[in-house]
C-alpha positions in Angstrom: 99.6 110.2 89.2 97.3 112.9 90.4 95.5 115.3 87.8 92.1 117.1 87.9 88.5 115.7 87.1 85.1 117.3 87.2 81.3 115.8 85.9 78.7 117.2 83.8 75.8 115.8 82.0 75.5 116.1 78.5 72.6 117.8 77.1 69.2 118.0 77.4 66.6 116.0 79.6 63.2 113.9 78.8 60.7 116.1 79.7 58.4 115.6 83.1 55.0 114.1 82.4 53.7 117.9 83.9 55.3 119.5 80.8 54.2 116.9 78.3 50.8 117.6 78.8 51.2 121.3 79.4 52.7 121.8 75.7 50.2 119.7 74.5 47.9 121.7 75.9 49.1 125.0 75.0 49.5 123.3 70.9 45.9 122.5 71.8 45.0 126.5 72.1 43.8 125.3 76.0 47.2 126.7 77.8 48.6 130.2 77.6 52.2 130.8 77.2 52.7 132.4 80.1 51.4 129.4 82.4 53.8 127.3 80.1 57.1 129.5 80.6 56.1 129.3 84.5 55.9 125.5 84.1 58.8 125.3 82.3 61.1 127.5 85.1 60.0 125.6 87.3 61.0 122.2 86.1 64.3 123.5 84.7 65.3 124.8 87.9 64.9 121.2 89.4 67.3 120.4 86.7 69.1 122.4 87.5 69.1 122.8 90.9 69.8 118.6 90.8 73.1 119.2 89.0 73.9 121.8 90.9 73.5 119.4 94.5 76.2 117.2 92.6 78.7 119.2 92.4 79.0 119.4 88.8 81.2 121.5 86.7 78.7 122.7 84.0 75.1 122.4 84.2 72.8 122.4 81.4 69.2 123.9 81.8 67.7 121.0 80.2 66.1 121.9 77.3 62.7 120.7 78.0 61.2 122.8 75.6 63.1 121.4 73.0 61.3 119.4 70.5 64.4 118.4 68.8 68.1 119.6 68.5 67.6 121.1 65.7 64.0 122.7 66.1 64.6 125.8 68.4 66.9 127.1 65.8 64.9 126.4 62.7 62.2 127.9 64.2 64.1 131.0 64.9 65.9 131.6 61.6 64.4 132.6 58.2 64.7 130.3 54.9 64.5 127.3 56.8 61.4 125.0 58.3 60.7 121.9 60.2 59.1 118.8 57.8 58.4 115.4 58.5 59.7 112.9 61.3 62.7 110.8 60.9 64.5 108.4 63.1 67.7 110.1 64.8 70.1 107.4 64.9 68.9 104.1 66.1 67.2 105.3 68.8 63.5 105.3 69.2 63.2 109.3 68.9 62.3 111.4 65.8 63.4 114.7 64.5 61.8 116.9 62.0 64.0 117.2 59.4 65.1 121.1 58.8 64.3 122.1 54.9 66.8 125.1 53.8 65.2 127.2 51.0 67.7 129.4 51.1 70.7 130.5 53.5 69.5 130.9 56.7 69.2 134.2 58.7 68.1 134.8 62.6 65.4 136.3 63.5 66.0 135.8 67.1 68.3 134.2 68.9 67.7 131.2 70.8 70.5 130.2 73.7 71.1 133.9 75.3 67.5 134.6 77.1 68.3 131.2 79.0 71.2 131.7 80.3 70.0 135.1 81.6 66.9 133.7 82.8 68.8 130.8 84.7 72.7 131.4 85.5 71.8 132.6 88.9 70.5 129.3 89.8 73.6 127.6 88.5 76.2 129.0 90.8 78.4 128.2 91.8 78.9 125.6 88.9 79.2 127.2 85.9 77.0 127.4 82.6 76.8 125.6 79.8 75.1 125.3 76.4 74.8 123.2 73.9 73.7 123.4 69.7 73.9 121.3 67.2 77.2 120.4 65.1 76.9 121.9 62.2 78.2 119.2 59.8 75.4 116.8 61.6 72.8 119.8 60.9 73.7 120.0 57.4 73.6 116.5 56.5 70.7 115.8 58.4 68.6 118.4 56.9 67.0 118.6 53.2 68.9 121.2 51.3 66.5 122.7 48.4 68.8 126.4 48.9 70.5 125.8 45.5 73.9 126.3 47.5 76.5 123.5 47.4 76.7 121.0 50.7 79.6 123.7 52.1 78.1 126.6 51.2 75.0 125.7 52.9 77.2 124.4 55.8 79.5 127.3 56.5 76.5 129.4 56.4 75.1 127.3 59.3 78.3 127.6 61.4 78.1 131.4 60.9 74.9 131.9 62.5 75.7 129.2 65.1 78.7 131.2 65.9 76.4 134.4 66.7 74.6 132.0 68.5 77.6 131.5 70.9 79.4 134.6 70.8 75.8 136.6 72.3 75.6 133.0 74.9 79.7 133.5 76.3 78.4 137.4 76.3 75.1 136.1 78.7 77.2 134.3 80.8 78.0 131.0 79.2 81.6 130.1 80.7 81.7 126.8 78.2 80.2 125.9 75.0 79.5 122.4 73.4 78.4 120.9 69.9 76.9 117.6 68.8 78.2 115.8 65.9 77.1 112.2 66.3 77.0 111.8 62.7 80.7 111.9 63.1 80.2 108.0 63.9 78.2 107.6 60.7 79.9 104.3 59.5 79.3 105.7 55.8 80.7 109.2 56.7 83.2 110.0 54.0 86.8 111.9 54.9 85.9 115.0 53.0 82.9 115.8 54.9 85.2 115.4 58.1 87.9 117.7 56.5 84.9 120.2 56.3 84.8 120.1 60.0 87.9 121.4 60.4 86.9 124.4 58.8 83.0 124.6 60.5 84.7 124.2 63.6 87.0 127.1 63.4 83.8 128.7 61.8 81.4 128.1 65.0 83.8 128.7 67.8 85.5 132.2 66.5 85.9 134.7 68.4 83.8 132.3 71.2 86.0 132.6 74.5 84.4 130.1 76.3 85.7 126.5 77.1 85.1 124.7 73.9 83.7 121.0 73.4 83.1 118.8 71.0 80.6 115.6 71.8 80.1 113.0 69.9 77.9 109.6 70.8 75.7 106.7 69.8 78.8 104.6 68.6 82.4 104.9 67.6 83.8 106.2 65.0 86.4 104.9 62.2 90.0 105.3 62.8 90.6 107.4 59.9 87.6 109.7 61.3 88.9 109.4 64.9 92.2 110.5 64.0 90.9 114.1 62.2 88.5 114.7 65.2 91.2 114.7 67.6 93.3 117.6 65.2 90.4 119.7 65.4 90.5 123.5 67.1 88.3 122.5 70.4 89.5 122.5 74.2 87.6 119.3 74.5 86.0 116.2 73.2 83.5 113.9 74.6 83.7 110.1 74.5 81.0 107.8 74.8 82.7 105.0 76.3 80.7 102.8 78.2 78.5 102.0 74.9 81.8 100.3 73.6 84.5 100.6 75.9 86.9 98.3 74.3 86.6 99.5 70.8 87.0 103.5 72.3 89.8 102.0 74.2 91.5 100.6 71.4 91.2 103.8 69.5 92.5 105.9 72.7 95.6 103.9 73.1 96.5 103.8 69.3 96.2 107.7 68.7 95.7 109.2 72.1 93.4 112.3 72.3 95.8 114.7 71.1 96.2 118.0 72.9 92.6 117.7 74.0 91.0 117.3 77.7 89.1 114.2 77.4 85.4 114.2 78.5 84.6 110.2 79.3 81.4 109.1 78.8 80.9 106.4 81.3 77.2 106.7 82.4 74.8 104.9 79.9 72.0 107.2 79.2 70.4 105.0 76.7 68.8 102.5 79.2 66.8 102.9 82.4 69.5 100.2 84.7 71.9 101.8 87.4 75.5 101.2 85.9 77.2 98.8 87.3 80.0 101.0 89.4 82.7 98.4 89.1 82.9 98.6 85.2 82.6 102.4 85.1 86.2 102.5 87.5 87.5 99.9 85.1 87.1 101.7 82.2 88.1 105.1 83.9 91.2 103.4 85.3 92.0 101.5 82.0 91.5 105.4 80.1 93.7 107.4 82.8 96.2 104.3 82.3 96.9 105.2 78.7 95.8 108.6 78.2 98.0 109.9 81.0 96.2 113.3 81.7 96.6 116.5 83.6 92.6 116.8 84.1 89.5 114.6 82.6 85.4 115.2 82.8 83.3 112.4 83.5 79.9 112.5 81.9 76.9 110.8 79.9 76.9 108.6 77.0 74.4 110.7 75.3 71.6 113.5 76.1 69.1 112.6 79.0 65.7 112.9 76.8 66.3 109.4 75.3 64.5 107.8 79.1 61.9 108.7 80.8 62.2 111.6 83.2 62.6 110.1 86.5 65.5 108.0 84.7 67.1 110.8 83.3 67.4 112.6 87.3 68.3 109.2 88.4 71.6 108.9 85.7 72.2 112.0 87.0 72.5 111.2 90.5 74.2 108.4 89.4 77.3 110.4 87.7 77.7 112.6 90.5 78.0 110.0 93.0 80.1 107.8 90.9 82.4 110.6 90.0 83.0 111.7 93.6 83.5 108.1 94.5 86.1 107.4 91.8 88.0 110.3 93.3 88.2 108.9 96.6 89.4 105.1 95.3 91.3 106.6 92.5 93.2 109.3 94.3 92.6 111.8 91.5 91.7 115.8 92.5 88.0 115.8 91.8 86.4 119.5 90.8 83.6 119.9 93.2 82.3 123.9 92.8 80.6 123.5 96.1 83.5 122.7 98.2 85.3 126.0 96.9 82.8 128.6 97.5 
């Protein structure tokens, strides 16, 4: 069976040891922002650029300035600020958890001025950005608004859907967001009905190649089954953190009508993947899904290793991918072998 397959990574990258101590600095009142915004396009566009030498479908530019998933927009909106450090999943990384006063309101917008400042360097792959989901945003936050958990919600998924609308309109060709609380074990089936409606919330009136990623584990069945009903073009797997479980889930209820993104490239360890198991589980996925195209991609966002790891995974997915194309006989999307 032949059908189409492309790579991209993720989300965002662990920041170079140069930048660390540059934003530190500049925290520090001993940098200026310019010589930080400098720094910073210059080790994005090695991000970049790195993708980009891969062949990859979408690129990312790697969100280096980016404290926290959630920070860049809580900084940027009104009624809402960063507080103390928590644990984001059962990682070793900390967020600061967003406090909502009241709803919140832009004051500027956060993904547009990237893409502008980078798309150039992405082509002839194609853009991509990436925001938070905003049922994970909403439960991970405090919310001291006096609106209910929906209210507050939906009002997050409106301004996230200005966030989009003004990236597609800068050049963004596809569009992605997180919801790894999704795999919350304690998650109940209401708050996964109210992403149905965020979802058609965030991505209205977005015309853009739409995905939905979720990672660090797998969810329940019953969770599983909603996610794959949901208005999205895509949704991302993390499969080689539990292939047999996600496998399991994948031959029970299929991925409905949606392109399946396979996360086969562990992100959340420094070892080279073992290349056998990764055309196993690909194989084993292509075997049951039966699809017209697939993406091959991370298990979760590069900042979670060091920097030098994070480049190295990504070498690691593009070569893979191009590999599996050969051994697997499947059409492999390569925008610089088209240009």
């Amino acid at each position: 069976m032949t059908f189409k397959a492309w790579s991209n990574v993720l989300g965002g990258f662990h920041r170079p040891r140069l930048i660390r101590h540059a934003l530190r600095d500049f925290e520090r009142g001993s940098l200026a922002f310019g010589m930080i915004e400098d720094l910073l396009k210059t080790a994005s566009a090695e991000i970049i650029g790195t993708q980009v030498s891969l062949g990859m479908r979408f690129v990312t530019d790697g969100m280096l300035d980016w404290h926290d998933i959630f920070r860049p927009f809580v900084e940027a909106w009104r009624n809402v600020y960063p507080d103390g450090l928590l644990r984001y999943f059962d990682n070793n990384f900390f967020y600061r958890i967003p406090v909502f006063k009241e709803e919140p309101e832009p004051s500027k917008l956060v993904l547009a001025t990237r893409i502008r400042a980078f798309k150039e360097l992405a082509e002839p792959a194609n853009f991509k950005v990436v925001i938070p989901g905003p049922l994970t945003f909403t439960l991970l936050s405090k919310n001291e608004s006096g609106l209910s958990k929906e209210e507050l919600a939906k009002s997050i998924a409106k301004v996230l859907n200005m966030e989009l609308k003004e990236a597609v309109s800068a050049g963004a060709l596809a569009v992605q967001i997180d919801e790894p609380i999704v795999i919350d074990p304690y998650i109940e089936l209401d708050d996964i009905n109210l992403l149905s409606d965020l979802t058609k919330i965030v991505f209205d009136g977005v015309e853009a190649f739409k995905i939905l990623a979720i990672y660090f584990g797998v969810p329940k069945k019953e969770v599983y089954k909603k996610l794959i009903d949901l208005k999205v073009d895509s949704i991302s797997l993390p499969l080689i953190e539990n292939p047999k479980n996600f496998l399991d889930l994948i031959k029970d209820f299929g991925v409905g009508d949606k392109i399946p993104i396979l996360g086969v490239i562990n992100t959340r360890n420094i070892y080279d993947d073992n290349y056998d198991l990764v055309k196993n589980i690909v194989k084993k996925s292509v075997d049951i899904i039966k699809p017209d195209e697939i993406g091959l991609t991370t298990s979760s966002w590069q900042d979670l290793i060091p920097y030098r790891y994070s480049l190295r995974k990504t070498v690691i997915l593009g070569e893979y991918a191009e590999r599996l194309s050969r051994e697997l006989g499947f059409d492999y999307i390569n925008p610089l072998s088209i240009v």
